[in-house]
C-alpha positions as CSV (number, residue, x, y, z in Angstrom):
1,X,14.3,-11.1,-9.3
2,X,15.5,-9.2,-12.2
3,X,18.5,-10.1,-14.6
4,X,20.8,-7.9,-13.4
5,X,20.2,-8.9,-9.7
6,X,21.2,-12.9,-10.5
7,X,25.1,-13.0,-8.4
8,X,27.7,-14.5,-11.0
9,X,29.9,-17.4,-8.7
10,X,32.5,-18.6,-10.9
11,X,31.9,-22.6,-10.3
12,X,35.1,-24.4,-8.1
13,X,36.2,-26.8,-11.0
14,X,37.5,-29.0,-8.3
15,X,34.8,-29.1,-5.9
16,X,32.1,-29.8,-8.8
17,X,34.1,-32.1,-10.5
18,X,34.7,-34.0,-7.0
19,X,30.9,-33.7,-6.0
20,X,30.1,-35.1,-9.6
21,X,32.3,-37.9,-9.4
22,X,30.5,-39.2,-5.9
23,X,27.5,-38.9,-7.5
24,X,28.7,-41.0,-11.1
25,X,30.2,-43.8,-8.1
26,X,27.4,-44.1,-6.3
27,X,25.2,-44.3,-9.7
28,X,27.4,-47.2,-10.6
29,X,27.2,-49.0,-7.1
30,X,22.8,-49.1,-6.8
31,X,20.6,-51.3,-8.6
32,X,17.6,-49.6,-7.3
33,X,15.8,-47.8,-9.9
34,X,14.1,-45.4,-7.1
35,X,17.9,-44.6,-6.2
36,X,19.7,-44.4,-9.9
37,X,16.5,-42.2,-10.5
38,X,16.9,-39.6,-7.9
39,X,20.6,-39.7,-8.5
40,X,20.1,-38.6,-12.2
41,X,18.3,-35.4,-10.6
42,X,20.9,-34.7,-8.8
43,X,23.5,-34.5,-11.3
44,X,21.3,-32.9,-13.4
45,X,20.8,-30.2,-10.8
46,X,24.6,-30.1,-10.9
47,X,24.5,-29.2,-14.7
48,X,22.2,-26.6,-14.5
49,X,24.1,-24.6,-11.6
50,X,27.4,-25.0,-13.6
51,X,25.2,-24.2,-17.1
52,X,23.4,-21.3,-16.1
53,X,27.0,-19.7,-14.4
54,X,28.1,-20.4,-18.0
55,X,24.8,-18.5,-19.7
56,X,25.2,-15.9,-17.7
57,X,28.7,-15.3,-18.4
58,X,27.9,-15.6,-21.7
59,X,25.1,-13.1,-21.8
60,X,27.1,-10.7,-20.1
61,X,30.0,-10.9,-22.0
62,X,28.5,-10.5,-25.5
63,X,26.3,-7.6,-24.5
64,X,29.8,-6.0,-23.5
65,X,32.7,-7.2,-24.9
66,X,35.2,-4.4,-23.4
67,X,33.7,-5.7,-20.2
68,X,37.3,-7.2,-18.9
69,X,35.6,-9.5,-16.0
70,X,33.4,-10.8,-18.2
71,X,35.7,-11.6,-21.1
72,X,38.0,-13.0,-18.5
73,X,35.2,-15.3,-17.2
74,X,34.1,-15.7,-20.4
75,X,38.0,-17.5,-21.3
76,X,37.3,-19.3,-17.8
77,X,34.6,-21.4,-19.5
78,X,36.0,-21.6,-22.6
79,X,39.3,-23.2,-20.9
80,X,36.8,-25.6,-18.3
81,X,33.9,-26.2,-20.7
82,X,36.0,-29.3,-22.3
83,X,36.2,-30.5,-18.3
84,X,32.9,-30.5,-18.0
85,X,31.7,-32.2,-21.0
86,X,34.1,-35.1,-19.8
87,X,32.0,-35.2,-16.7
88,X,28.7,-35.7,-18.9
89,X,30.5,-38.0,-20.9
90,X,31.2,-40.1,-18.2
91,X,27.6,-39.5,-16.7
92,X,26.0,-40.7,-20.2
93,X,28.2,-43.8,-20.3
94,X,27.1,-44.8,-17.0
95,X,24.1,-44.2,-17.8
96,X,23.6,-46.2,-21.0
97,X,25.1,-49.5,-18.7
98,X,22.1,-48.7,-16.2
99,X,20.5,-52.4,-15.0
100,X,17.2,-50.0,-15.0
101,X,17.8,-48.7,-18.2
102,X,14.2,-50.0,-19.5
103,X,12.9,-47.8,-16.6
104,X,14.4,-45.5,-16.9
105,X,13.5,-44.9,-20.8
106,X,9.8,-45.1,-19.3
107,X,10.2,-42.6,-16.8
108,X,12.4,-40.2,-19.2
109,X,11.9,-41.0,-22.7
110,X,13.8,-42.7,-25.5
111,X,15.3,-38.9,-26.4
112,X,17.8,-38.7,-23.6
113,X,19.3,-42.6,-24.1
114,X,19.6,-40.9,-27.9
115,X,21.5,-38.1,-26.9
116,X,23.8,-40.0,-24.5
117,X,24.6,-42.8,-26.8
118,X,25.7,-39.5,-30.2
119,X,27.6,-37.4,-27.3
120,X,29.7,-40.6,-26.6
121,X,30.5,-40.7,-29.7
122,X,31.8,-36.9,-29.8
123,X,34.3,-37.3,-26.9
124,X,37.3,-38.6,-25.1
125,X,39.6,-37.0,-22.9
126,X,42.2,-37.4,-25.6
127,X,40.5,-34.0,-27.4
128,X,40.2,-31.7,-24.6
129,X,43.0,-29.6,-25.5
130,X,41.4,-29.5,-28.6
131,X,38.3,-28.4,-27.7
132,X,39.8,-25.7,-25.5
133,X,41.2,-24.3,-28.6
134,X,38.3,-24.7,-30.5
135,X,36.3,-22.3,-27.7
136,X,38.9,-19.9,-27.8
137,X,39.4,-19.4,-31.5
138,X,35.7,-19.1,-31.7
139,X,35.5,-16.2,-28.9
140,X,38.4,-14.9,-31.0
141,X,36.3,-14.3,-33.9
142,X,33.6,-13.3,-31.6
143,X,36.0,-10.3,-30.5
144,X,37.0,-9.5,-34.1
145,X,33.1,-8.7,-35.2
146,X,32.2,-7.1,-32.1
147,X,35.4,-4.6,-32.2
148,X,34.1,-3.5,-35.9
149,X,34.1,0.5,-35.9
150,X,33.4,2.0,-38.9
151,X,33.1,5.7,-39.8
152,X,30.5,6.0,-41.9
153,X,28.1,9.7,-42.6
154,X,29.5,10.9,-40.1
155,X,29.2,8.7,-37.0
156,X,30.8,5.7,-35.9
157,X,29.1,2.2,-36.4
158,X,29.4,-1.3,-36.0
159,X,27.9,-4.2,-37.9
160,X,24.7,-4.0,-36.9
161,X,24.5,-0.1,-37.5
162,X,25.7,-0.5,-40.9
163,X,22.6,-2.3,-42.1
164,X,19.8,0.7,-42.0
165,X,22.4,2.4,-44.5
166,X,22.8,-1.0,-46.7
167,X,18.9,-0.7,-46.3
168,X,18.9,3.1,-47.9
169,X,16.7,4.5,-50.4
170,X,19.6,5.9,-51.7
171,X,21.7,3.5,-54.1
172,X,24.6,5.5,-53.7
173,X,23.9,5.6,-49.9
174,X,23.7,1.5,-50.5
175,X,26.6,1.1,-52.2
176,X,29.1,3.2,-50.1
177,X,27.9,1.7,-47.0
178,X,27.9,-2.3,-48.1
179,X,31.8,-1.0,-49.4
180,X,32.4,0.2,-45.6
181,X,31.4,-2.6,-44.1
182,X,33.1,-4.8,-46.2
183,X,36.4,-3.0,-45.8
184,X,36.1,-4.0,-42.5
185,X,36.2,-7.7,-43.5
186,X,39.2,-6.6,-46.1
187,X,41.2,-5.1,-43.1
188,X,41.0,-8.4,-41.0
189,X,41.0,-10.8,-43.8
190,X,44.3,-12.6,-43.0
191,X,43.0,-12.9,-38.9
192,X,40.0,-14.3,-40.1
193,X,41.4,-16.7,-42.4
194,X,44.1,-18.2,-39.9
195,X,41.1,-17.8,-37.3
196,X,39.1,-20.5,-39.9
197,X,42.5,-22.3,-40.8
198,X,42.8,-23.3,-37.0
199,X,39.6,-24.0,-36.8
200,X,39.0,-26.6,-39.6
201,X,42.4,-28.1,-38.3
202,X,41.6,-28.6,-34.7
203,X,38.2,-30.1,-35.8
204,X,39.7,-32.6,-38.0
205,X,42.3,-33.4,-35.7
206,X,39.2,-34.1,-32.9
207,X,38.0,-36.3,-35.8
208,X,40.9,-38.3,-36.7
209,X,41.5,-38.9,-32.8
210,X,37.5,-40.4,-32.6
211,X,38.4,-42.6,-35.6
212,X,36.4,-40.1,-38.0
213,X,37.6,-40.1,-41.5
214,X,37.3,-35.9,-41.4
215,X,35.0,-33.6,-39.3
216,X,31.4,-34.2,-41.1
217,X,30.4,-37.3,-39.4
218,X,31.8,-36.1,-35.8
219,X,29.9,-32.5,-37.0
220,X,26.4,-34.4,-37.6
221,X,26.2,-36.0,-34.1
222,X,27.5,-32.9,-32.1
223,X,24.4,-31.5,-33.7
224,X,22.5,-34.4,-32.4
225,X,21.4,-35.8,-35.9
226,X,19.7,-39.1,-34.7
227,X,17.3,-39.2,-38.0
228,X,18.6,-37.9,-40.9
229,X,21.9,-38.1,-43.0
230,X,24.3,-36.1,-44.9
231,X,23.1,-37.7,-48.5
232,X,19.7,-36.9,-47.5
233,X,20.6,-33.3,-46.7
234,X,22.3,-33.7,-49.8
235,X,18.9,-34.9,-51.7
236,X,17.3,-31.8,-49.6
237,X,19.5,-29.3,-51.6
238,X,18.5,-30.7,-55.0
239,X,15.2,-29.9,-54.2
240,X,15.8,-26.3,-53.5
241,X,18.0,-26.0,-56.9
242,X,15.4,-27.6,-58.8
243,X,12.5,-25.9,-57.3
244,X,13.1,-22.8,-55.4
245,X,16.3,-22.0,-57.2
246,X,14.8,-21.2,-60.7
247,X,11.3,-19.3,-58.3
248,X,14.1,-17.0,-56.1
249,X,15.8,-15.8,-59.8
250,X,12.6,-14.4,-60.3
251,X,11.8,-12.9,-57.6
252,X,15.2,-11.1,-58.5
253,X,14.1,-9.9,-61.6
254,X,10.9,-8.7,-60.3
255,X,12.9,-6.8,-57.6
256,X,15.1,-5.5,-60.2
257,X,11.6,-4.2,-62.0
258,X,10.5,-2.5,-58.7
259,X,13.9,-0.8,-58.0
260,X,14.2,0.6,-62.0
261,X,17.4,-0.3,-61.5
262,X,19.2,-2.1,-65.3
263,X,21.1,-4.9,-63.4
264,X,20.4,-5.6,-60.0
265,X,23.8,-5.4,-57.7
266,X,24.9,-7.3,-54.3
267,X,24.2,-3.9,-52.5
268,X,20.7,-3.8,-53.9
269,X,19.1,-7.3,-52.7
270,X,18.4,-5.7,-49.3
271,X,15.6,-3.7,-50.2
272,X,12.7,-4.8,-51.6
273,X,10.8,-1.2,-52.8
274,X,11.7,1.6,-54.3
275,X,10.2,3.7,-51.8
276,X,12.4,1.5,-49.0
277,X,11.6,-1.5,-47.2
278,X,8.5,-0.6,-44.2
279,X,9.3,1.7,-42.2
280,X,8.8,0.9,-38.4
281,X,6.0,3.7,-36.5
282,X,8.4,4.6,-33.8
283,X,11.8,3.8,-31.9
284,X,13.7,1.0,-29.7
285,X,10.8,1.5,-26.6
286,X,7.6,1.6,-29.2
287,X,8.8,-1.8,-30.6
288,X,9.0,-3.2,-27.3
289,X,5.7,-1.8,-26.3
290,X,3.9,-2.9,-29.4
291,X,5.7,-6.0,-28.7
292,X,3.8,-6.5,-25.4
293,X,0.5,-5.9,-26.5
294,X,0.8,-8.0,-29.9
295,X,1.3,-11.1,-27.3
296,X,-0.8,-10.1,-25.2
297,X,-3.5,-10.4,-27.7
298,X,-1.9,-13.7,-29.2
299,X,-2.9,-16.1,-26.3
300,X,-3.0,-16.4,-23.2
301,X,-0.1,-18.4,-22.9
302,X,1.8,-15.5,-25.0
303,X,1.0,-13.1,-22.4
304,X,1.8,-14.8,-19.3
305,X,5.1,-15.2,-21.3
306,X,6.3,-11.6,-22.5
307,X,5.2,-10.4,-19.4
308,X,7.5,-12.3,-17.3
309,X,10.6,-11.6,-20.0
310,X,10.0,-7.8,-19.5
311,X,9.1,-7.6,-15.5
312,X,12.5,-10.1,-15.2
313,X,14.8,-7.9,-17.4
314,X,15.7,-10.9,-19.4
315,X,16.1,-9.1,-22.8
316,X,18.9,-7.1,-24.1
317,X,17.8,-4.9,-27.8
318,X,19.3,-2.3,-28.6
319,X,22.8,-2.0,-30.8
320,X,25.6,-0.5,-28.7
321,X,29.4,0.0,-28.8
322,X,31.1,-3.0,-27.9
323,X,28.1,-5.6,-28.4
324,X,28.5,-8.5,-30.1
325,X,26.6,-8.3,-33.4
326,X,23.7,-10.5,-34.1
327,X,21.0,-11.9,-31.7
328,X,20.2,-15.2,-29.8
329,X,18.1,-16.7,-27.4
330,X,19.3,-19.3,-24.2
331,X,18.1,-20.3,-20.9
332,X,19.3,-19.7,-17.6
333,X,18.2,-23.3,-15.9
334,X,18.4,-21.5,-12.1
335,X,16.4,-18.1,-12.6
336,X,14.2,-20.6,-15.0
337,X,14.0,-18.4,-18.0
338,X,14.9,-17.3,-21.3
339,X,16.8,-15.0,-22.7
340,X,17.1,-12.6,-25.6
341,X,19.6,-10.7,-27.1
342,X,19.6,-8.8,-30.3
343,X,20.7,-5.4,-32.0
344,X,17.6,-3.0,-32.7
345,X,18.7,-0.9,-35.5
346,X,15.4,1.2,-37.0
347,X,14.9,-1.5,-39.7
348,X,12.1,-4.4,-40.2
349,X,15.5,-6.6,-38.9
350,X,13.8,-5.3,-35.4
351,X,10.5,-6.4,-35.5
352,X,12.3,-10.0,-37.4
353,X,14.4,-10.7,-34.3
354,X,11.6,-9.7,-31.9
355,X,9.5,-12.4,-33.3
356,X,12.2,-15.2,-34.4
357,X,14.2,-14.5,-30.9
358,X,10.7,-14.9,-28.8
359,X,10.0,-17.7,-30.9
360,X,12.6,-19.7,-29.4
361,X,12.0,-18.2,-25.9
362,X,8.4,-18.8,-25.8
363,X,9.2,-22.7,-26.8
364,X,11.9,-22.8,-23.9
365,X,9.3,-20.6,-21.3
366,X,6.6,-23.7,-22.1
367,X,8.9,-26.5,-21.9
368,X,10.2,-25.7,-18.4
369,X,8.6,-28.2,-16.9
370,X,11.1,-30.9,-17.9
371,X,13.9,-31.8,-15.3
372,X,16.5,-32.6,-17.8
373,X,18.5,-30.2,-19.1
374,X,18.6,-32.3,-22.7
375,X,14.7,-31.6,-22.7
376,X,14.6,-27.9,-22.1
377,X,15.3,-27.3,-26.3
378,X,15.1,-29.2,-29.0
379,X,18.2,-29.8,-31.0
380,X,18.2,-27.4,-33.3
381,X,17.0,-28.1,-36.3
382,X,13.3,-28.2,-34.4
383,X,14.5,-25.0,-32.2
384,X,14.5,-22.9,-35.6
385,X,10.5,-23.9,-36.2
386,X,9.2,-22.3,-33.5
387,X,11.4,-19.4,-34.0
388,X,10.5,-19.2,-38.2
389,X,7.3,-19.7,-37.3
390,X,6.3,-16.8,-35.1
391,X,7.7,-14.4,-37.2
392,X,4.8,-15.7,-39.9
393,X,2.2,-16.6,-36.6
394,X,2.7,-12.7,-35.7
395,X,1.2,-11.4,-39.2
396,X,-1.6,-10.1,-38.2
397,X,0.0,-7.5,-35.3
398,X,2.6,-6.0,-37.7
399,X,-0.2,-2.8,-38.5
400,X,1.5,-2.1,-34.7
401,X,4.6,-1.7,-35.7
402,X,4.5,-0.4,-39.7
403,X,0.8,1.3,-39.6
404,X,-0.1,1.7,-43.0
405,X,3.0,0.2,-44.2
406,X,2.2,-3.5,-43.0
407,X,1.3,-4.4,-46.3
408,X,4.7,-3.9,-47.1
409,X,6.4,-5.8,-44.3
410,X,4.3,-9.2,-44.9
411,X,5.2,-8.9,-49.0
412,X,9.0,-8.5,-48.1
413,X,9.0,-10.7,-44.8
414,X,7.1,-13.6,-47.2
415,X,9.6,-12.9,-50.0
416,X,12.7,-12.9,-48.3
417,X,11.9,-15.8,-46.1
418,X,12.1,-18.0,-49.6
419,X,15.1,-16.0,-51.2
420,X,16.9,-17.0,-47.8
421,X,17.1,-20.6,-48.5
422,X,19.0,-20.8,-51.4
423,X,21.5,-19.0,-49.2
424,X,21.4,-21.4,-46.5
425,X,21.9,-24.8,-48.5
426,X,24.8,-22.6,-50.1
427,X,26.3,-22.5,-46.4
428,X,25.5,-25.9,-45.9
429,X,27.6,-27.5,-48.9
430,X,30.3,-24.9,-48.5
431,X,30.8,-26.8,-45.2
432,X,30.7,-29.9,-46.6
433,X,33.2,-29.4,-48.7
434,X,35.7,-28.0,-46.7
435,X,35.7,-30.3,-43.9
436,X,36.0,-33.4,-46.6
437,X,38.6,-31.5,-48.0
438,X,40.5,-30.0,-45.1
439,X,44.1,-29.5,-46.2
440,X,42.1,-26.2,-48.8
441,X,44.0,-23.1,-48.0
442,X,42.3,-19.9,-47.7
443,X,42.2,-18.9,-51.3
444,X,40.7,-22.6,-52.6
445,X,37.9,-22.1,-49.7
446,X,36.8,-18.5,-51.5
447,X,37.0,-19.8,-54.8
448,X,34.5,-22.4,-54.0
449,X,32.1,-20.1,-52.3
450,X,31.7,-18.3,-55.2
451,X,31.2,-21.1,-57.3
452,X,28.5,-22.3,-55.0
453,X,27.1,-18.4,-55.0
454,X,26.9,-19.3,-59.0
455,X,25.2,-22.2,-58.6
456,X,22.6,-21.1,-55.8
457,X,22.5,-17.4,-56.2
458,X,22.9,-17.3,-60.3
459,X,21.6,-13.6,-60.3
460,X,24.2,-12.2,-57.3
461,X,26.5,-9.5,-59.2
462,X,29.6,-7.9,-56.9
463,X,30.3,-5.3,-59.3
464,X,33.7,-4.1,-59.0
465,X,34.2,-5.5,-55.4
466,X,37.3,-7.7,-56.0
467,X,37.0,-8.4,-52.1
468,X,33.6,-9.8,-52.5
469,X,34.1,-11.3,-55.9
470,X,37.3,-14.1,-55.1
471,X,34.5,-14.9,-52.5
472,X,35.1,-13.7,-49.0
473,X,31.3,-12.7,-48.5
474,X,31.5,-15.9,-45.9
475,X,33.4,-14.0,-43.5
476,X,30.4,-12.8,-41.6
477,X,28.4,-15.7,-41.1
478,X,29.2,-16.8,-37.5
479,X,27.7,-20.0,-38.1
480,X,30.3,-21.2,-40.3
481,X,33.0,-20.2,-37.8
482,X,31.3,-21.0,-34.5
483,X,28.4,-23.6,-35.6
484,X,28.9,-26.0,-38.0
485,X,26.7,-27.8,-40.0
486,X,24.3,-25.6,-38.1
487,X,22.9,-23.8,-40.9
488,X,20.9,-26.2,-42.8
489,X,18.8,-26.7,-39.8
490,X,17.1,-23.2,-41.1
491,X,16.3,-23.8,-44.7
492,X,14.6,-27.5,-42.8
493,X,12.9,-25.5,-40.4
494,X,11.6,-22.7,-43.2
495,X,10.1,-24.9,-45.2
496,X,8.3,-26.3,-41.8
497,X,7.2,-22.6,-41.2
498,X,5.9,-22.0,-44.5
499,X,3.6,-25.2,-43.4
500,X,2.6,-23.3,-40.5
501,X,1.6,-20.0,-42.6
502,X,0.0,-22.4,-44.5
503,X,-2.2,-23.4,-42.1
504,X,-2.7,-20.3,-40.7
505,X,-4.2,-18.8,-43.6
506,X,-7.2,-21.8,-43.6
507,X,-7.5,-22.2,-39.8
508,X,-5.6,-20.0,-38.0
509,X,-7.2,-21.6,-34.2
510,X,-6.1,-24.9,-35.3
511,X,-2.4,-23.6,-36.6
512,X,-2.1,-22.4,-33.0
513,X,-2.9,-25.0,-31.7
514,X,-0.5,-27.3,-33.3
515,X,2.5,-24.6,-32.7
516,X,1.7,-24.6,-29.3
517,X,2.2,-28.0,-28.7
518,X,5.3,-28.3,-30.3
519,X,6.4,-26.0,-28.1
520,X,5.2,-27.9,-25.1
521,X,7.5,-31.0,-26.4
522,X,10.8,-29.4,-26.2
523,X,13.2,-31.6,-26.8
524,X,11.8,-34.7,-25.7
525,X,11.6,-36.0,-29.3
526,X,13.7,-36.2,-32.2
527,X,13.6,-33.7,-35.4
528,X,11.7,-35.5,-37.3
529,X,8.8,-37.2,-34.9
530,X,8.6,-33.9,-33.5
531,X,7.6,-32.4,-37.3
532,X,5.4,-35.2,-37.5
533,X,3.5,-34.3,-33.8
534,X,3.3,-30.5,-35.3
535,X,1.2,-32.1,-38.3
536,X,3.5,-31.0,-40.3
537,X,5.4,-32.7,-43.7
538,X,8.7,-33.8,-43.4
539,X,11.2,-31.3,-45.4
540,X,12.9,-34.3,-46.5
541,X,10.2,-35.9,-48.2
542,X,9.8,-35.8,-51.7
543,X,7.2,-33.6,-53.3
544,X,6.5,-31.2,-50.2
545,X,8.6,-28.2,-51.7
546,X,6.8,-27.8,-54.7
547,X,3.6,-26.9,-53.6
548,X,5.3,-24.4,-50.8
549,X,6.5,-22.5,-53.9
550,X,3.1,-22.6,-55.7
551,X,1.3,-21.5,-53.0
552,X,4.0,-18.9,-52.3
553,X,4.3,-17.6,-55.9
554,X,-0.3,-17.2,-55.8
555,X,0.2,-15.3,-52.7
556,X,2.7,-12.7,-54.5
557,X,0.6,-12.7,-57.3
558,X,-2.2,-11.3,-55.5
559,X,-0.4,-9.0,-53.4
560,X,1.8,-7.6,-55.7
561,X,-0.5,-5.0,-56.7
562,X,-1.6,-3.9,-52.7
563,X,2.6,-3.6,-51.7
């Protein structure tokens, strides 16, 4: 069966909430462990009928969002999803008063007691309206990106086809279309700010009613952070200032150097050469095919893998009227795999997503052999290794895609993976301080984004763009609307992948190896035993990002020349 072919049944709230209410009495009536056992697989067979309707919709719906069914099935699980996480609410809490419970950990593993015991602590039926609101406000701003049509040379783009002319040659060409697309944001500034005003409000108000002081705590264990805390993501961030901070200002300057431009400008940092970034060998159905054979050669477990993603249908590429910008990858639990979904738009962005996205669905494609749903990814701090490190794993196939400008890909790839994280602990504190600060109005909120640009991105210059420079550059990180306290989980998981290049460089069998495992563990562990079963150094740990950034700055050094 192909994608397309799966049938969509829109779940009967009633009868699933009925049929998983039998299930939860009965759990509570047996002492048998043989019995509780088998009914745990049952209502876990429950979730992933009612889960994959919900993946589905949600594929469908974001790969057209004028699709009216879809967008109408889409507010049907934004309006129910709340109902349902009551029902695993209630299924955890029995759960964690099982008589077996010892058993059960041996038969299951300590992981899923851990994730029962944080999602308690995230719900009560006192917040569902709240949580209905929070789904719809974020499918709100979902719909604001996504209905982003800009005229621009001559054609009519959204988001994503905006970035091969941010990308230009042509700093002129740069220029105009970075002013273009943020325009866009400047025409729907005052949606998106009472979009995030809502937002920030209906989470603290789900906070206050769990007896949170403010949305951070509340924010950290719907993220399923069972092993590390906010000062220590706090501590994390020092690091970067101190070390990677001072290394990414240099980068700047030699990127200023290469570009001959006197003062390097926001609309310049996407391109790294002169000459323009590499440029990709052939179109949307080359990158696919050159896709295929790079894992086919990778391993055999790479190949059984991409095959079945194309022969099932179960990616969705190219950039298209009406598509929700950005890409992702989830997993439909009854057709039993993956899915991607990005927006190919002739840059290296294509061959980036192609490896991140199949990052994630490669770990998901090995880890099907868990029943649990709670096992099929990690939470997602580990989730962003295996995606981070594929895209370095897949070095040696990028002559497929660029030819004879591959040498150019790996230099920018290696160089932007580090100038990223700066960006990403930026994000993270911005969060933090809003949501310990909640009563901040919309104009307090940009002024301390660009503070925190100051102090993480020293070199970023806005020009004249006023828009840009009260600080509204925030608008278009979805994370920050739809996921938060997400985004730190990359800048941990880059430094984890920079491990992995590493490694790969001195023993590229064994670095395999390793990956592959982790993928094979899902998310059966926590974050930070599952860094430590990868072999890998805890980002937290003191003394692991300096030598990243050495070993980073020699391999410039000697490559500087070949790019």
């Amino acid at each position: 069966m192909r994608f397309e072919h799966i049938e969509y049944k829109r779940p009967n709230m009633e009868e699933f909430k009925n049929t998983f209410n039998k299930l939860l009495l009965n759990f509570n009536e047996v002492n048998d462990f043989e019995v509780e056992n088998n009914l745990l697989l049952e209502i876990n067979n429950l979730r992933v009928q009612f889960e994959s309707m919900e993946q589905i919709v949600y594929i469908r719906h974001t790969i057209n969002t004028k699709d009216e069914f879809y967008e109408g099935e889409q507010g049907f699980f934004d309006e129910n999803r709340p109902e349902y996480d009551d029902l695993v609410s209630k299924f955890y809490k029995t759960l964690m008063k099982s008589n077996n419970m010892e058993k059960l950990k041996d038969r299951w593993g300590e992981q899923l007691f851990t994730i029962a015991s944080l999602t308690i602590d995230t719900f009560s039926e006192d917040i569902i309206d709240d949580l209905k609101e929070e789904n719809k406000l974020m499918s709100e701003y979902t719909k604001v990106l996504a209905s982003a049509s800009i005229e621009f040379n001559g054609e009519i783009c959204n988001l994503s086809q905006m970035r091969p002319y941010q990308m230009s040659e042509d700093r002129n060409t740069r220029k105009e279309a970075s002013e273009a697309k943020y325009d866009f944001f400047k025409r729907n500034e005052e949606k998106l700010d009472t979009i995030y005003d809502n937002l920030v409000r209906v989470r603290t108000n789900m906070a206050k009613k769990l007896s949170y002081e403010n949305f951070t705590p509340l924010g950290y264990k719907r993220m399923l952070r069972s092993d590390y805390t906010p000062h220590m993501v706090s501590a994390f961030r020092d690091e970067v200032l101190k070390y990677i901070v001072p290394f990414c200002t240099q980068l700047r300057e030699m990127q200023k150097e290469e570009l001959g431009v006197d003062k390097l400008k926001y609309y310049d940092e996407l391109i790294t050469f002169k000459d323009g970034n590499a440029k990709l060998a052939g179109d949307s159905d080359y990158i696919l095919k050159m896709g295929e054979k790079m894992y086919n050669e990778l391993s055999p477990e790479t190949k059984v893998f991409f095959k079945h993603m194309v022969e099932k249908n179960c990616m969705d590429l190219n950039s298209k009227k009406g598509k929700s910008p950005g890409g992702y990858c989830t997993y439909i639990g009854n057709f039993n795999m993956p899915y991607i979904f990005s927006n190919f738009n002739g840059t290296i962005d294509d061959v980036d997503v192609l490896t991140h996205e199949a990052g994630h669905a490669f770990q998901v494609y090995e880890s099907r052999k868990y029943d649990l749903v709670e096992y099929k990814f990690p939470t997602l701090d580990a989730c962003e290794i295996h995606s981070m490190s594929m895209e370095f794993l897949t070095w040696p196939w990028m002559d497929f895609f660029f030819k004879e400008e591959a040498h150019k890909y790996r230099y920018g790839h290696l160089i932007n993976s580090i100038l990223f994280i700066p960006y990403g602990v930026l994000v993270d504190e911005f969060q933090h301080i809003i949501y310990n600060n909640p009563q901040m109005n919309p104009i307090d909120r940009k002024r301390i984004w660009r503070e925190l640009e100051k102090k993480y991105l020293p070199h970023r210059d806005y020009e004249d763009n006023e828009f840009l420079e009260k600080g509204s550059y925030w608008y278009q990180q979805g994370h920050i609307f739809k996921n938060p306290f997400y985004y730190i989980d990359y800048t941990l998981a880059q430094i984890c992948a920079f491990q992995f290049w590493s490694k790969s460089n001195k023993n590229r069998e064994e670095a395999w190896r390793d990956y592959v495992n982790l993928c094979k563990l899902g998310g059966s562990l926590y974050f930070l035993k599952l860094v430590q079963s990868a072999k890998l150094k805890s980002p937290f740990e003191r003394g692991v990002i300096e030598p990243i950034v050495h070993e980073i700055r020699n391999w410039i050094n000697k490559n500087q020349k070949k790019s």
